[in-house]
C-alpha positions as CSV (number, residue, x, y, z in Angstrom):
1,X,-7.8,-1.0,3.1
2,X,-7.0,-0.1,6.9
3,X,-6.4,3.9,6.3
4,X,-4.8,4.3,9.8
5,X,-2.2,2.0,8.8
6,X,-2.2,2.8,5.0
7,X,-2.0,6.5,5.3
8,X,1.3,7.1,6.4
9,X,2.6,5.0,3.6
10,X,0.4,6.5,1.2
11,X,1.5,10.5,2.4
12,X,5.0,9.6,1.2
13,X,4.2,8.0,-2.2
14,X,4.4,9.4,-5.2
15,X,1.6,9.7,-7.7
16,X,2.4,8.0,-11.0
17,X,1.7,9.8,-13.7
18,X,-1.3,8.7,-16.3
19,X,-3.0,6.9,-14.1
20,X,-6.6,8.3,-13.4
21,X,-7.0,10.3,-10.4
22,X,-3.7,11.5,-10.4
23,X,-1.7,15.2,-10.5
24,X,1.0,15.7,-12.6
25,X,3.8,13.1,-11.5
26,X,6.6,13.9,-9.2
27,X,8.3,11.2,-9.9
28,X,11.3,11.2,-12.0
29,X,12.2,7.7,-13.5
30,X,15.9,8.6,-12.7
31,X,15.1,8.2,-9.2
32,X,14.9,4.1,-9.7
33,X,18.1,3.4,-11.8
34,X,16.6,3.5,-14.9
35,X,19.5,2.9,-17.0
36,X,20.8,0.6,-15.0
37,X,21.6,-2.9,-16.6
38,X,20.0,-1.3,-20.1
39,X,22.9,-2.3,-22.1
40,X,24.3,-5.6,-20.3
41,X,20.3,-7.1,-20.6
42,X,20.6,-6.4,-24.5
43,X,23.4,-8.4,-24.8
44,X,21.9,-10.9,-22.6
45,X,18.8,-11.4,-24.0
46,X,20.0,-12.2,-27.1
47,X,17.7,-9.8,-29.1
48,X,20.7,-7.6,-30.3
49,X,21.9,-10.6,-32.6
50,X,18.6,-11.1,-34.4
51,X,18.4,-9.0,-38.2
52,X,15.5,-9.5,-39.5
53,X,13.9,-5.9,-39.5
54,X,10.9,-6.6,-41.5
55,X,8.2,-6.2,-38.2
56,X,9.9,-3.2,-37.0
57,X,7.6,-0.7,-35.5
58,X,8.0,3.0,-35.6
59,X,8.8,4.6,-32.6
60,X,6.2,6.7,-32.9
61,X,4.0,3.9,-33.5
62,X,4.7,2.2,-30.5
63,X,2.1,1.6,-27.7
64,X,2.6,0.1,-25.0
65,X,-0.6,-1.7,-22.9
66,X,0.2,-2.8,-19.0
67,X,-2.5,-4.7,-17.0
68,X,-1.5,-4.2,-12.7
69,X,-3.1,-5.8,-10.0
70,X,-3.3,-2.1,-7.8
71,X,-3.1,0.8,-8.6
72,X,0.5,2.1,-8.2
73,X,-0.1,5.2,-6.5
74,X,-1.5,3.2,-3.5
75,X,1.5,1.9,-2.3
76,X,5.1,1.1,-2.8
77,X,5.0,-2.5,-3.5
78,X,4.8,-4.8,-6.5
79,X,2.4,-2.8,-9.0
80,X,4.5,0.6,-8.1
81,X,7.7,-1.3,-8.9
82,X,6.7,-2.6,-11.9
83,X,5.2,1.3,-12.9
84,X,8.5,2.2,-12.3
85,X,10.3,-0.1,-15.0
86,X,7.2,1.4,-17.5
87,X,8.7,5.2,-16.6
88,X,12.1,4.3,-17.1
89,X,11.6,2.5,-20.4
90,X,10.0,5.3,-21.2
91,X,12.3,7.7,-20.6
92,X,15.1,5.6,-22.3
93,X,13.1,5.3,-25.1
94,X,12.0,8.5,-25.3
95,X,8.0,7.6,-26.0
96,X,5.4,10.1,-25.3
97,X,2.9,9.8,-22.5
98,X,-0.1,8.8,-24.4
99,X,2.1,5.7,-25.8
100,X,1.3,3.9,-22.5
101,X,-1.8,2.4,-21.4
102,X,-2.6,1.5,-18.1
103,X,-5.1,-1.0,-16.9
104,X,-6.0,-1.6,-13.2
105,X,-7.2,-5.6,-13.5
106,X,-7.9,-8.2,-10.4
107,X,-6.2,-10.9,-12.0
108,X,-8.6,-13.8,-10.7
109,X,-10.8,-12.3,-12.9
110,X,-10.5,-13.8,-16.0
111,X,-13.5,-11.9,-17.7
112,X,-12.0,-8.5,-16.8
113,X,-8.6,-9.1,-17.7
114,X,-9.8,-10.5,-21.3
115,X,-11.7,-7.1,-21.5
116,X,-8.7,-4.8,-20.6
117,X,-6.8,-6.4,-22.8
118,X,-9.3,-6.4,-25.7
119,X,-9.7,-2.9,-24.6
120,X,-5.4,-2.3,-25.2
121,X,-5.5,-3.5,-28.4
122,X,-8.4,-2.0,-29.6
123,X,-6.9,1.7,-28.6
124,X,-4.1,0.3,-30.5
125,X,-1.5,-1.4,-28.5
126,X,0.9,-3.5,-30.0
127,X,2.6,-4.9,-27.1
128,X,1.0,-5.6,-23.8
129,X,2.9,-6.6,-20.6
130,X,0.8,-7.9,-18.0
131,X,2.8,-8.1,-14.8
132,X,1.0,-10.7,-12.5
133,X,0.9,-14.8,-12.0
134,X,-3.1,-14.7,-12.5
135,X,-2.8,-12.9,-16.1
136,X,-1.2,-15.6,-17.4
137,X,-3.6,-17.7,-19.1
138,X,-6.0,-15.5,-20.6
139,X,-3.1,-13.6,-21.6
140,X,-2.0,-16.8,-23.6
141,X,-5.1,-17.3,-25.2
142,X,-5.3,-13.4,-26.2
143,X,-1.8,-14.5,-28.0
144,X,-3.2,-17.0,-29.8
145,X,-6.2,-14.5,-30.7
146,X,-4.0,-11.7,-31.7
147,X,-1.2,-13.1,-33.4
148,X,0.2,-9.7,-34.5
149,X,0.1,-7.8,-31.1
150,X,3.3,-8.9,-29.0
151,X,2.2,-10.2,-25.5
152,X,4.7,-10.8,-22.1
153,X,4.0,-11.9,-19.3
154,X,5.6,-11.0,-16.2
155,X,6.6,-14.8,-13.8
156,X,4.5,-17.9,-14.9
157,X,5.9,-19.9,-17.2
158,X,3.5,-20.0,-20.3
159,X,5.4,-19.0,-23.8
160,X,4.8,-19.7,-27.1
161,X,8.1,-19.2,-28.8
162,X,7.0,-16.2,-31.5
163,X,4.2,-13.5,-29.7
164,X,4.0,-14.2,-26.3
165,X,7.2,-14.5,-23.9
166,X,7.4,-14.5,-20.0
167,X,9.8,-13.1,-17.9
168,X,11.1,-13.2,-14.6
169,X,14.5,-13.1,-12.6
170,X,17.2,-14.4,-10.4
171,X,15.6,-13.0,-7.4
172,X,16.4,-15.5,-4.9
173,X,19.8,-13.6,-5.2
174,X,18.9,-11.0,-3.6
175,X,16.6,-12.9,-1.5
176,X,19.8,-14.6,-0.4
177,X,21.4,-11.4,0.7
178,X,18.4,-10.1,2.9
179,X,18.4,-13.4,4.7
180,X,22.1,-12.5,5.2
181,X,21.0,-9.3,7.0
182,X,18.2,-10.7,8.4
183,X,20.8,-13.4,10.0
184,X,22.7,-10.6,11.2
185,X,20.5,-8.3,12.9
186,X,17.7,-10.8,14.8
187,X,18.5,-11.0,18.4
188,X,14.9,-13.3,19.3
189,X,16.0,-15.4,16.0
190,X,12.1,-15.5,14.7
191,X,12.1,-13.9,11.9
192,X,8.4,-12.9,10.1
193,X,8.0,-13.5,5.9
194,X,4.4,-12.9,5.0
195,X,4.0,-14.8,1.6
196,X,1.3,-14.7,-1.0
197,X,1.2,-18.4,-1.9
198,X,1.8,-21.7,-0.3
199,X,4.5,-24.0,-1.4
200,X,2.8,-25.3,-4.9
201,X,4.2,-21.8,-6.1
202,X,7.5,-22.0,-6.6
203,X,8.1,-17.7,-7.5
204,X,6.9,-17.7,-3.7
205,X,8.4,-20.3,-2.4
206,X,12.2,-20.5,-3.7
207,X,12.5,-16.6,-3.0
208,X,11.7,-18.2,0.9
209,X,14.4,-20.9,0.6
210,X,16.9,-18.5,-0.7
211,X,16.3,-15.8,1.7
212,X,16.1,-19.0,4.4
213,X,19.5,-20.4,3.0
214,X,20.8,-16.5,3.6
215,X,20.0,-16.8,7.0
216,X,21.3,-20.3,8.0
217,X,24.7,-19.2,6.3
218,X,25.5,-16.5,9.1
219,X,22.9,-17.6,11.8
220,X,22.0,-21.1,12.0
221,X,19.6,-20.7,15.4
222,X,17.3,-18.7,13.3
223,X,13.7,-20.0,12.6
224,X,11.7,-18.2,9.5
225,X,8.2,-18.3,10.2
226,X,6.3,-17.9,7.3
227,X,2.0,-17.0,7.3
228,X,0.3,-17.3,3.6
229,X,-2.1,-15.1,2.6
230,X,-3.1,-17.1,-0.4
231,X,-3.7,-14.0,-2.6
232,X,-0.9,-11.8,-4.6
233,X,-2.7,-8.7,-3.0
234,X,-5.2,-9.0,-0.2
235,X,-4.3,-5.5,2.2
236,X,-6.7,-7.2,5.0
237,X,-5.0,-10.4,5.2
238,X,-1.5,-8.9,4.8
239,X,-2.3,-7.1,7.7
240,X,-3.5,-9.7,9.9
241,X,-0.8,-12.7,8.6
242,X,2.2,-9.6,9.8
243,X,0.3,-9.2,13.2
244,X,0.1,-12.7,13.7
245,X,4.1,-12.6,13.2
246,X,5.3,-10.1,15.7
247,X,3.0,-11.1,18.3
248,X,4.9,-14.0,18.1
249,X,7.8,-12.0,18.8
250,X,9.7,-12.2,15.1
251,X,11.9,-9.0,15.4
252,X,12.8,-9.3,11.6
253,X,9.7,-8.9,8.9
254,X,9.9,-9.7,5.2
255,X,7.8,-10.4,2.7
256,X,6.3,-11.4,-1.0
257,X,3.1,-9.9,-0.6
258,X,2.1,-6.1,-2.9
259,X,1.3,-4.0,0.3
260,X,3.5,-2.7,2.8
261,X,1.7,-3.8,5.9
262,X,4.6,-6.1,7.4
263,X,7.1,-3.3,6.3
264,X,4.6,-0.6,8.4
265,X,3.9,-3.0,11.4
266,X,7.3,-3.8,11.6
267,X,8.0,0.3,12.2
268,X,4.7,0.1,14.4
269,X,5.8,-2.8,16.8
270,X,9.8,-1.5,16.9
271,X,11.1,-4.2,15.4
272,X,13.3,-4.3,12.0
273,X,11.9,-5.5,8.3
274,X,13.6,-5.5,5.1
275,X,11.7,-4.6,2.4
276,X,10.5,-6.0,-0.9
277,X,10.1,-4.6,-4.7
278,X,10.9,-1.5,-4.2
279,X,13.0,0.6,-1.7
280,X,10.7,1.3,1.4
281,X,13.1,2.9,3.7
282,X,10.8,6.1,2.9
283,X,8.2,4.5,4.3
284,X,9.8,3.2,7.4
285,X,13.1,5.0,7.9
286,X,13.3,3.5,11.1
287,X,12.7,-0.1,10.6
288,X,14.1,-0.7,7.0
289,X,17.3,-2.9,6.9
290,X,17.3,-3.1,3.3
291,X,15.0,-3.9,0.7
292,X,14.9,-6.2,-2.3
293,X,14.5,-4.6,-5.2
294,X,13.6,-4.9,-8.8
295,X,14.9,-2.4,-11.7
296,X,11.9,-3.9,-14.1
297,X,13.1,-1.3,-16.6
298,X,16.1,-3.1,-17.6
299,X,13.9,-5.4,-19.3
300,X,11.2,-3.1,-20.0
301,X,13.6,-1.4,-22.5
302,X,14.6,-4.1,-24.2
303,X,11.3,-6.0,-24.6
304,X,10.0,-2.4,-26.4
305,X,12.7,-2.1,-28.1
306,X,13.2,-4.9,-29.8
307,X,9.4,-4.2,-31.2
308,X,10.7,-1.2,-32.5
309,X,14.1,-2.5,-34.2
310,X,12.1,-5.8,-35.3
311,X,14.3,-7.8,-32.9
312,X,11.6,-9.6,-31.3
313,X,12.7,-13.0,-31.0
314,X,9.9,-14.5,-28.4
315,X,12.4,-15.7,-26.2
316,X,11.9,-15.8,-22.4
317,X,13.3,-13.5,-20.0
318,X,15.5,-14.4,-17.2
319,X,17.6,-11.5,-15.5
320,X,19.7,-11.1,-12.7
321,X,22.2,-9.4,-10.8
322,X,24.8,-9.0,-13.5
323,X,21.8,-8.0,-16.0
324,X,21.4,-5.5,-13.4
325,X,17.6,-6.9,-13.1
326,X,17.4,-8.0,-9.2
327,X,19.6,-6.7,-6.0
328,X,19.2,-5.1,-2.6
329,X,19.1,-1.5,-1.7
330,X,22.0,0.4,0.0
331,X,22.1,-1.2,4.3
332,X,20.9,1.1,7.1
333,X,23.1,2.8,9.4
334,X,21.6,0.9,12.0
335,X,22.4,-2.8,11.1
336,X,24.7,-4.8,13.4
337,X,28.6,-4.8,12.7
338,X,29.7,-7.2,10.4
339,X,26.6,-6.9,8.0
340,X,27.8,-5.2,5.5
341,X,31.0,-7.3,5.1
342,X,28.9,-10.3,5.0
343,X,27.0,-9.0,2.2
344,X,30.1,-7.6,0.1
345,X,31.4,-11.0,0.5
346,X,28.3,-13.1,-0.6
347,X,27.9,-10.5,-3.5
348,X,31.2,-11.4,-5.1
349,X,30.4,-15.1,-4.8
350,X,27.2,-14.6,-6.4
351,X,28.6,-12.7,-9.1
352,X,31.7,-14.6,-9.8
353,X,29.9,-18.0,-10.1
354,X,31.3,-19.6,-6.3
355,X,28.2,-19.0,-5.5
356,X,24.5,-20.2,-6.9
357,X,22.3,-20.1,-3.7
358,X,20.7,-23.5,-4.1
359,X,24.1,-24.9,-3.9
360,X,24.8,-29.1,-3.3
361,X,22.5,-31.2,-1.2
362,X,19.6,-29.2,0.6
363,X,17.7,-30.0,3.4
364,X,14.1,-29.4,3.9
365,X,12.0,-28.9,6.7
366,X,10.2,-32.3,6.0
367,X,13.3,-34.4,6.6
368,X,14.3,-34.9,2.9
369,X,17.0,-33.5,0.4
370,X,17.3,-32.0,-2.4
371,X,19.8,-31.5,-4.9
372,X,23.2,-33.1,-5.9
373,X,26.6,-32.7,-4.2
374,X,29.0,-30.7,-6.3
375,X,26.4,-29.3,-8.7
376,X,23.2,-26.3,-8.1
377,X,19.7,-26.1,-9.2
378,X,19.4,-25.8,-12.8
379,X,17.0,-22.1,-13.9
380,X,13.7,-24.6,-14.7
381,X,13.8,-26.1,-11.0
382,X,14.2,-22.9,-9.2
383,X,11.3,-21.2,-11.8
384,X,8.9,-24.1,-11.4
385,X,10.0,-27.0,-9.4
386,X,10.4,-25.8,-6.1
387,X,7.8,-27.2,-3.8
388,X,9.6,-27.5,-0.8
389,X,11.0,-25.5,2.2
390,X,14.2,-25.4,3.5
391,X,15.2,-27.0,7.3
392,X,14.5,-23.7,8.6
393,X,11.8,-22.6,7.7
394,X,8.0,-23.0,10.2
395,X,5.0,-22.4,8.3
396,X,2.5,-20.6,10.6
397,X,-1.5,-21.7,10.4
């Protein structure tokens, strides 16, 4: 990891607390809307109809196992987002400290992730979220090993219907809305997305269409020029795919990628980014737009929970704005006039159903369409069927 870059990010983190290493935490789970959409993503989820008590857990019984893919004290992206829907559940739930288990796992690794896993339930974990794409089957099998530990599964798409859940969110809604800002506020009209995965991964790639689609709808001369990394966290290659973008002269970064390099280079060059997971206008007060955000504790709650009511239905998770799940953070002084009304605007549609993002008939950047005049892209397209990128987007090599 590139300290020079790294360490002015890192000086205004905050250490999370039980992770080795660390001091006593600073951070207060408050600080990330920990309440927010608690009660709406009950309802939502279903689990507050279920009855049948007879697998409830005591609360003090409870532990709770979490595999990341970095540690979350190194930087304020995916893994610190995530850490931050494990404090708030916490604190909703009022657990104790040594009721969480962390685990710091590469998630190519299929060997280590099967032995922090093993190594949850043996310390007596009895449910056991593992937050990233390459967790997903070994976390399956580990299911299907451990029938009476409760196992979810943070994006992919495996389930089996009774232990093991996934769960994700409308994110391209938010998505949407940052490409609204970034519309707004390019003046070259290149904007940068560094992206972990290519277009066979749909998380990755319909959070690019949406924020695309954004874009087109208040600035149709605007190219998105996308650079892959091919890895859900690879600091080196972030850095060098977001170089690669503003020396091409994008004056608007974004990203799906766990550092916070294009956020940091975007400060750096003098350009603008908007931000991604969590809110990183701390980091780069001067180049942050806005950032798209995830309040992972509205579901973290209810998942736990419904362990300790013996709601557990095994039902997959899909959140979004109105759950309270998904939206973007509050826009900087600095953006150009007219942003924020164009945001307010698109936020009611969202909300009030006029709007679904992958509205009608689409065009893609390959000369085809997609999609169906009159009707939107039904949840299993836009969670796993999304291949393709929209008319505006340039994939960089």
């Amino acid at each position: 990891m590139k300290k020079r870059i790294l360490g002015f990010a890192l000086a205004g983190l905050l250490c999370v607390g039980g992770l080795s290493g660390c001091g006593e935490s600073t951070l207060e789970p408050d600080d990330y809307a920990t309440n927010a959409g608690y009660e709406t993503t009950v309802a939502a989820s279903g689990d507050s109809a279920a009855s049948d008590t007879s697998d409830a857990i005591a609360k003090e019984d409870v532990k709770v196992g979490v595999l990341y893919i970095s540690d979350p004290a190194e930087g304020g992206g995916y893994s610190y987002t995530h850490d931050l829907g494990i404090l708030g559940m916490q604190s909703n739930l009022g657990l104790s400290d040594d009721q969480i288990e962390r685990k710091i796992v590469d998630d190519s690794d299929a060997d280590a992730t099967r032995e922090a896993i093993t190594e949850c339930i043996d310390d007596g974990c009895n449910i056991i979220f593992t937050t990233s794409w390459g967790y997903m089957e070994v976390t399956a099998e580990m299911a299907e090993e451990y029938p009476d530990v409760y196992f979810s599964h943070g994006t992919g798409y495996m389930s089996n219907g009774t232990n093991f859940n996934n769960y994700f969110g409308r994110i391209y809604q938010a998505r949407y809305l940052s490409g609204i800002v970034a519309g707004m506020n390019t003046t070259s009209n290149k904007i940068g997305y560094v992206a972990a995965q290519d277009s066979s991964n749909s998380e990755v790639t319909g959070g690019i269409d949406a924020f695309a689609i954004g874009v087109a709808s208040v600035n149709p001369d605007a190219k998105i020029y996308v650079a892959v990394t091919n890895s859900w966290y690879d600091p080196e290659k972030e850095e060098v795919a977001s170089r690669k973008l503003l020396d091409m002269g994008c004056d608007v970064m974004t990203q799906h990628c766990d550092t916070a390099y294009p956020m940091l280079l975007a400060q750096e060059y003098g350009v603008y980014g908007i931000g991604y997971n969590s809110d990183m206008s701390k980091e780069v007060p001067q180049a942050c737009l806005c950032s798209v955000i995830w309040n992972w504790s509205a579901y973290y709650t209810v998942a736990v929970d419904s362990v300790i009511q013996g709601t557990w239905t095994g039902d997959n998770y899909y959140g979004g704005m109105s759950e309270g799940l998904v939206d973007i953070t509050e826009l900087a002084s600095f953006c150009a006039d007219g942003t924020q009304d164009k945001v307010s605007e698109a936020t009611a549609n969202l909300l009030n159903g006029s709007c679904n993002v992958f509205d009608g008939v689409l065009q893609t950047n390959a000369g085809t369409t997609v999609g169906t005049a009159g009707q939107t892209l039904d949840d299993a397209t836009i969670k796993g069927n999304i291949d393709w990128y929209y008319e505006n987007v340039v994939v960089v090599e």
